[in-house]
C-alpha positions in Angstrom: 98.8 115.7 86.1 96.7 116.0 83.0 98.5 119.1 82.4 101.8 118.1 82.9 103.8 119.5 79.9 106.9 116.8 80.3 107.2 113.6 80.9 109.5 114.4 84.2 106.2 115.9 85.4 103.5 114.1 84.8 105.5 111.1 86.5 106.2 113.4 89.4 102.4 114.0 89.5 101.5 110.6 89.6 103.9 109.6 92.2 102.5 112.8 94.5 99.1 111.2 94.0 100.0 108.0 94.7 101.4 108.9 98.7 98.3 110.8 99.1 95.9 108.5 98.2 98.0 105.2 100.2 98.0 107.4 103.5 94.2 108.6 103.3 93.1 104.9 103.2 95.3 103.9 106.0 93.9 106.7 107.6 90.6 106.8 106.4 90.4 103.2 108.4 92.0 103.4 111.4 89.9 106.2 112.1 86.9 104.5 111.3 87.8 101.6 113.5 88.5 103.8 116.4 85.3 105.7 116.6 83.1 102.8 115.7 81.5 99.8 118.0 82.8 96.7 117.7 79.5 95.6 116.3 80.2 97.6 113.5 83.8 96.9 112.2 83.3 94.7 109.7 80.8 96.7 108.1 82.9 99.9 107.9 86.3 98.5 106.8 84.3 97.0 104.1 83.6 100.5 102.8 86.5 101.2 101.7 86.6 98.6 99.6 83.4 98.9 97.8 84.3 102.5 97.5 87.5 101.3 96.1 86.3 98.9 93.6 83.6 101.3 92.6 86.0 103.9 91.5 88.0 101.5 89.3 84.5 101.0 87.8 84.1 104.3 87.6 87.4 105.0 86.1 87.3 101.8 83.3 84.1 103.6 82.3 85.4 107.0 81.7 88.3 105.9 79.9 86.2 104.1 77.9 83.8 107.1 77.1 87.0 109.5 76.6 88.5 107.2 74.0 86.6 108.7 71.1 88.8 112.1 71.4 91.9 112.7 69.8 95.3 111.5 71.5 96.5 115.1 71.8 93.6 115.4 74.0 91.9 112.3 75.5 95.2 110.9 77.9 95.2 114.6 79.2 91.9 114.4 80.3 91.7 110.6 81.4 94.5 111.7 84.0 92.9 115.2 84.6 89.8 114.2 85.8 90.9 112.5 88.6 91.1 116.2 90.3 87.2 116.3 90.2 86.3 113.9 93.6 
């Protein structure tokens, strides 16, 4: 995505990411429900969720620090380093 050269591309990129990530949380938990006691189901389908809100924390951040860089340059990486993780 963060080298998209159009538009029409980096939209496409973002849409890509977007089905992959929804389907690995839906399976992500159901997995983790399956293979888990029931003593422990609250507890793991609250990871997801701390994992979740920690990587929006994550991402603010990072924005934040790549905001210094010239335009040219900063959106590109602010969307490329999502490829990292």
């Amino acid at each position: 995505m963060g080298y998209g050269p159009t538009y029409a591309v980096l939209l496409a990129g973002r849409c890509v990411a977007r089905v992959g990530v929804g389907f690995a949380l839906m399976i992500a938990l159901v997995y983790s429900l399956e293979v888990s006691s029931p003593l422990t189901y609250g507890f793991l389908t609250s990871l997801p969720e701390i994992g979740i809100s920690t990587g929006i924390l994550l991402g603010y951040l990072s924005n934040y620090v790549f905001s210094v860089l010239p335009l040219r340059l900063g959106w590109r990486i602010m969307l490329g380093i999502a490829t990292i993780p």
